[in-house]
N, C-alpha and C positions, 0 to 999 in steps of 0.2 A: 463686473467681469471685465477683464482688461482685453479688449480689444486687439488685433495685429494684422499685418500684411505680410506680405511675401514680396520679396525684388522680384518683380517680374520683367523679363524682357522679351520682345516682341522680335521674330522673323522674319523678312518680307524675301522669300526664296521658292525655288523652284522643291518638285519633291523628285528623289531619289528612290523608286524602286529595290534596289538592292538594298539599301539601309545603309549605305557608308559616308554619305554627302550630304548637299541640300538639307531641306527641312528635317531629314531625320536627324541627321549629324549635330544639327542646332541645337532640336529638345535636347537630346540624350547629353551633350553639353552643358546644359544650362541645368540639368537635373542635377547633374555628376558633380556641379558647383554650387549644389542648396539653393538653385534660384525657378523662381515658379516664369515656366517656357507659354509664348502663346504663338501664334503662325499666320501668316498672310500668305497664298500657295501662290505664285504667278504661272509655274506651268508644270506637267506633268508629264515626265520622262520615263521614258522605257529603256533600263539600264542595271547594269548586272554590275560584278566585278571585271568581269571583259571588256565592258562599253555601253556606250548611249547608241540606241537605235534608231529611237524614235520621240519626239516631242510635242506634248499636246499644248497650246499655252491658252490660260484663263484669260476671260476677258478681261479688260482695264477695268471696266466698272464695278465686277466681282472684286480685284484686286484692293480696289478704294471702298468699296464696304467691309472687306474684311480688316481692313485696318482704322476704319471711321471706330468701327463695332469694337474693336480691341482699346484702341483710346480713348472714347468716350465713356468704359465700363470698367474694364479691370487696369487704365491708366499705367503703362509701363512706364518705367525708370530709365531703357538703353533701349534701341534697338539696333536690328543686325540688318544687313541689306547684301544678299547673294544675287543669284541669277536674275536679270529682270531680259525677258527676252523680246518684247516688242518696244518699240519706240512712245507706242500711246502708252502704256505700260509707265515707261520712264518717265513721264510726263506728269502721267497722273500722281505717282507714287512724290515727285518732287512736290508737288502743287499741296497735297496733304501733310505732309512734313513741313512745310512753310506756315504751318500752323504751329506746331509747337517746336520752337527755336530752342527750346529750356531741356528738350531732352535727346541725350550724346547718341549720333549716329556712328555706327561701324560700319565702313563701306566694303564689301571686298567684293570687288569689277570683276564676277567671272564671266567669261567671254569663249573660252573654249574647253571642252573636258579633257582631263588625262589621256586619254585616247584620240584626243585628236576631233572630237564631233564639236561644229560650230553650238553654242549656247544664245548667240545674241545674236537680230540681226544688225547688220555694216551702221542704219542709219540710226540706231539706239542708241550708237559710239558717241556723236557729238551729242546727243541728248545727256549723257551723263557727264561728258567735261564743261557743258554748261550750264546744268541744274544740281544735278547732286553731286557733284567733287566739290562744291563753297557748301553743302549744307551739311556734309560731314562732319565730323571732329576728328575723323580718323578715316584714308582709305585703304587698303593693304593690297593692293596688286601682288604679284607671282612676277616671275621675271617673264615669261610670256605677253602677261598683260601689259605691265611696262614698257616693254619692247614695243608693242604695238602702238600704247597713247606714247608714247615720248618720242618714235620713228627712229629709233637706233638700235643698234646692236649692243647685248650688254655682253662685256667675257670678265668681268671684275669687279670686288669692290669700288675700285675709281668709279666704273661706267654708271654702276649700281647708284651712286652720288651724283653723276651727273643728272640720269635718269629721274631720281625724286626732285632735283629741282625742277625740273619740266615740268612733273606735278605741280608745285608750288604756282608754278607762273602761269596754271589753268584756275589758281581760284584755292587750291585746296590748303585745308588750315596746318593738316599733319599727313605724314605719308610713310608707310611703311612698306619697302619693298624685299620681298619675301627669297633669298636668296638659296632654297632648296636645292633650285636644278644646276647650281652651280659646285659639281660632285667635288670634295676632298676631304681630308679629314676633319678638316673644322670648319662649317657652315654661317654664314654672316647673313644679318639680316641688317637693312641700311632706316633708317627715320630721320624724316627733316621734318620741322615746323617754320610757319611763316613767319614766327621770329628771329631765322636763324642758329635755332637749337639743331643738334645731332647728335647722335646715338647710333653705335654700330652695338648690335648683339650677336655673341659667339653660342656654337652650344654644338656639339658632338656629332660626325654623322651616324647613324643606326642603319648596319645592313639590315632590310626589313622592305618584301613585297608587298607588305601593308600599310598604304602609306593613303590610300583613299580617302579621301574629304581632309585632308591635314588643314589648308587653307579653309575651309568651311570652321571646322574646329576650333584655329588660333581664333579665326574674328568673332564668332561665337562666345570663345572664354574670354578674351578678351571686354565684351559688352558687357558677359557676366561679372568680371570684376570691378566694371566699371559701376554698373548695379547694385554691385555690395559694398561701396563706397571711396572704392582707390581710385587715385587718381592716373592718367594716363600712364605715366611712366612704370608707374606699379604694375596694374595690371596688363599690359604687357609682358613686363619679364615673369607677375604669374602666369601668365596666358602659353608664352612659350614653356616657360616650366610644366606646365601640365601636358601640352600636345607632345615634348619629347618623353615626359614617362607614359605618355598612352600608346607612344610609338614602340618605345622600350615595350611594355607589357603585352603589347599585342603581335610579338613577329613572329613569336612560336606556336601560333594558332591559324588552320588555315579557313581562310568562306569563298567555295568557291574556285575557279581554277586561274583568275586574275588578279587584280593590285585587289585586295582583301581590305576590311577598313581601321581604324586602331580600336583599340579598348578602352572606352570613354570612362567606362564602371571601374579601372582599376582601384579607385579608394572614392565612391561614394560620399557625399557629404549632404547628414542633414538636409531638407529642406530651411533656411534661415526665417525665424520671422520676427519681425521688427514694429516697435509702435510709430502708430502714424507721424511721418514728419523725422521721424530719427532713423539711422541704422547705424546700431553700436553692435 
């Protein structure tokens, strides 16, 4: 009998009560693209489609078993990296990662929610510009977050460019800064790597209150396609091709009486399973 696995890719996020972000956003993600999802929870928010209330965060050492327990057993392929909201947190979760160098991290630095509620404390900031932005393969700030680690104001593509080099000269290999909130009809998202490569990607705005966990989403599909075998550049422009038809599919449904979340389920695929050592 022939044998198989699943691309599995791992979480290390906070969880999302409403079901639009965080850990949930992840799985239903990583489902939605045929890949088998696992989780590391760092803390536990109380949060609707309205807002964050309230935040419980796990311990660090909770946080480093559950991710010991995921790689040493069911051994992912990518993982994803959301909210990390304490500083020992940051530390620990680097210090574990510095074991397996072989497998592509997706960083995406959330820092503060849609509503405005702090995610991270102040002294966890320098912990991630100088542990995990070099052990990344990939970070994806928000232009919020950008703004904060690069100390400038962004109003443009230009700035947007200057902004990821700043990334670059904290360490980081690739950087993708997510140009959402900069409203007009055609929305840009800006990528530099340490070699000097760049890529702007275009893609349509969607009037649409349902825009909750977008960022959680791309870096999520993105890990997953990175787990089903493409390489950066690929999975990216899948990664954004999926989060705008989830956005597309989900603005004429409402949950809730705030920013709603997209529709991850719009086309379902397979679970993928592959023999050992191959993904064809």
């Amino acid at each position: 009998m022939e044998i198989y696995k699943y691309p599995t890719v791992l979480t290390i996020a906070g969880s999302d009560s409403g079901g639009g972000a965080g850990i949930q956003a992840d799985l239903k993600t990583f489902s939605a693209l045929g890949c088998y999802g696992a989780s590391a929870i760092t803390a536990v928010t109380v949060q609707n489609t309205v807002g964050v209330s309230g935040i419980h965060s796990i311990p660090a050492e909770i946080v480093e078993q559950q991710i010991q327990a995921v790689m040493d057993d069911i051994k992912p392929i990518a993982i994803k990296i959301g909210m990390i909201h304490t500083t020992e947190q940051a530390i620990t979760i680097a210090n574990v990662l510095k074991i397996y160098p072989e497998v592509p991290v997706i960083f995406d630095p959330v820092m503060v929610s849609s509503s405005g509620y702090k995610l991270m404390e102040d002294s966890t900031i320098n912990i991630l510009k100088n542990e995990l932005f070099p052990l990344a393969a990939l970070v994806t700030p928000n232009l919020d977050e950008a703004m904060l680690i690069a100390d400038m104001n962004i109003n443009n593509i230009e700035d947007m460019e200057v902004a990821a080099a700043c990334f670059l000269k904290l360490g980081c290999n690739v950087v993708l800064i997510k140009g959402g909130h900069l409203k007009g009809v055609d929305l840009y998202d800006v990528c530099l790597d340490k070699n000097g490569w760049k890529h702007k990607f275009r893609s349509d705005f969607i009037d649409s209150n349902n825009t909750h966990g977008t960022g959680c989403t791309l870096s999520s599909a993105i890990a997953a396609y990175m787990a089903l075998g493409n390489d950066m550049l690929t999975s990216i422009e899948k990664a954004k091709s999926y989060v705008h038809r989830a956005i597309e599919h989900g603005k004429d449904v409402r949950t809730g009486s705030g920013h709603g979340p997209l529709n991850h389920f719009f086309d379902p695929q397979k679970m993928v399973k592959y023999k050992s050592g191959h993904i064809g």
